[in-house]
N, C-alpha and C positions, 0 to 999 in steps of 0.2 A: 490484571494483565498489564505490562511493561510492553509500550507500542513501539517504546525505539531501540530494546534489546533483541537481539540475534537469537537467544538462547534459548530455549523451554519448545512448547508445542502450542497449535492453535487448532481444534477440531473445526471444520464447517462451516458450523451456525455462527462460532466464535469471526471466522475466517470474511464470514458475507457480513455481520452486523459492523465490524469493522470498517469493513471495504464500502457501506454505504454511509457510516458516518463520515469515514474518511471525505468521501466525495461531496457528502451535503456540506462538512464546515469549509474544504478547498473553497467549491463555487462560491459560500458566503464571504470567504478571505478575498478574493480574486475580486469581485463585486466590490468587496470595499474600498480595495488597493486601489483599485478603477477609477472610482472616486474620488481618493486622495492625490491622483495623479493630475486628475482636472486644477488641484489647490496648487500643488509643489509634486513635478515631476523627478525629481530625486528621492523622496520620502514613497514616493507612489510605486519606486518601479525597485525600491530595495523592500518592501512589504511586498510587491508580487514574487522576488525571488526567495524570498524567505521562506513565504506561502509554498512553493514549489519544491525547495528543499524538505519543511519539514515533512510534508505531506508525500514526496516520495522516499524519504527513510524511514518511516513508520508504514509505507503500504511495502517497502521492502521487506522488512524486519515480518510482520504478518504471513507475507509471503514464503520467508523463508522457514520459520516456525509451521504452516501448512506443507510446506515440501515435506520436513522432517515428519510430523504425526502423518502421512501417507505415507513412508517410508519411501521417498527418493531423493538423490541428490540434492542440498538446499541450493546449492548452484545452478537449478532451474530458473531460480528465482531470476538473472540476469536476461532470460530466454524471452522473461515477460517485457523488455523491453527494447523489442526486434517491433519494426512499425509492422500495421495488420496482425502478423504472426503472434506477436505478443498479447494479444485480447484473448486471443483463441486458446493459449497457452494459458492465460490466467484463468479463465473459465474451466479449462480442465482440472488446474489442479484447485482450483474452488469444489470442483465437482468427485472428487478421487476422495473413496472411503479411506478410514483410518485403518494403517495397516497393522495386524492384531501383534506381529513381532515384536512392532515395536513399542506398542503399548506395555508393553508385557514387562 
């Protein structure tokens, strides 16, 4: 699977093992950036923006690939990142079966 393409589908299981890898290697980046910032504050704080970049264009890209095998708009995907509201958003559609139309 391709995490930082827009295009294809993500069922579920695919959608959650992502989403928690995603989040275990962010924290370890974020951790390490941390670190490097203590050394050289410029090295330190463009390795956290990085971190932050790639890690939410591949949970977007995920995201939108799970809209589409649910069958709805992949422009939900945007909705997940409304503060509060957006958790709840992703949790739904983490949780929304694959719609059989579109498998089809």
């Amino acid at each position: 699977m391709k995490y930082f393409e827009f295009s294809g589908k993500v069922q579920r299981s695919e959608f959650w093992a992502t989403s928690i890898i995603l989040f275990v290697l962010f924290f370890i980046c974020i951790v390490s950036a941390t670190a490097i910032t203590a050394f050289n504050m410029f090295i330190g704080i463009i390795a956290v923006l990085a971190t932050i970049v790639a890690s939410a264009w591949a949970q977007m890209a995920v995201i939108a690939k799970r809209c589409r095998d649910a069958g709805i708009n992949p422009w939900w995907t945007a909705a997940c990142y409304i503060p509060y509201l957006g958790f709840i958003i992703w949790i739904v559609i983490g949780c929304l079966s694959t719609d059989k139309e579109v498998q089809a």
